[in-house]
C-alpha positions in Angstrom: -6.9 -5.0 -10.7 -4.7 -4.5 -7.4 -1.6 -6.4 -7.1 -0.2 -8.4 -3.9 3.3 -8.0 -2.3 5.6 -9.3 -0.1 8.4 -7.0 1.1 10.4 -7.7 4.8 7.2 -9.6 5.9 4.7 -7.4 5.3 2.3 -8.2 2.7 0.5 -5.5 0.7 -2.3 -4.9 -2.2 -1.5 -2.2 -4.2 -4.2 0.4 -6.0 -3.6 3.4 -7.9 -6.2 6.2 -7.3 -6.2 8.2 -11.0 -8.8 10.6 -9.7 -5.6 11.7 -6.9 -2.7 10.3 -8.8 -2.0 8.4 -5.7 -0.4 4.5 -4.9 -3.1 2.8 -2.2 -1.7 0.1 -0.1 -3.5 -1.7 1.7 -1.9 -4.7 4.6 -3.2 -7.8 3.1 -4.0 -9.1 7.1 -5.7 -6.2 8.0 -7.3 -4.4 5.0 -8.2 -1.1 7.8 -4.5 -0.2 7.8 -3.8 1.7 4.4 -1.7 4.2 3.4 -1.0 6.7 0.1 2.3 7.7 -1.6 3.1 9.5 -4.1 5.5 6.0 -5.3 4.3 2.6 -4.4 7.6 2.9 -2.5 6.6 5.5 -0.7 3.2 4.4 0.0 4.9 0.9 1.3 6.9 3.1 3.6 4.0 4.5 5.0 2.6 1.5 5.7 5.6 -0.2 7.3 4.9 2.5 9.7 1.1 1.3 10.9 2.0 -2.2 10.2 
């Protein structure tokens, strides 16, 4: 079950992919920007980036 965040303004759903042993985040206002990280803090990072 993905989780939502709020961190600096950006809000984010979180998945884990167990097959890659990746965190998924996805921006909760627009679900085509997504981004991987080996730590949801990472991942979050990333996304920050494309936000």
């Amino acid at each position: 079950m993905p989780m939502t965040f709020n961190k600096n303004q950006l809000e984010y759903r979180v998945t884990l992919d167990t097959d890659l042993n990746l965190f998924v985040v996805f921006d909760k206002q627009d679900e085509s920007k997504v981004a991987t990280g080996t730590t949801i803090e990472n991942a979050v990072h990333e996304l920050a980036k494309i936000a």
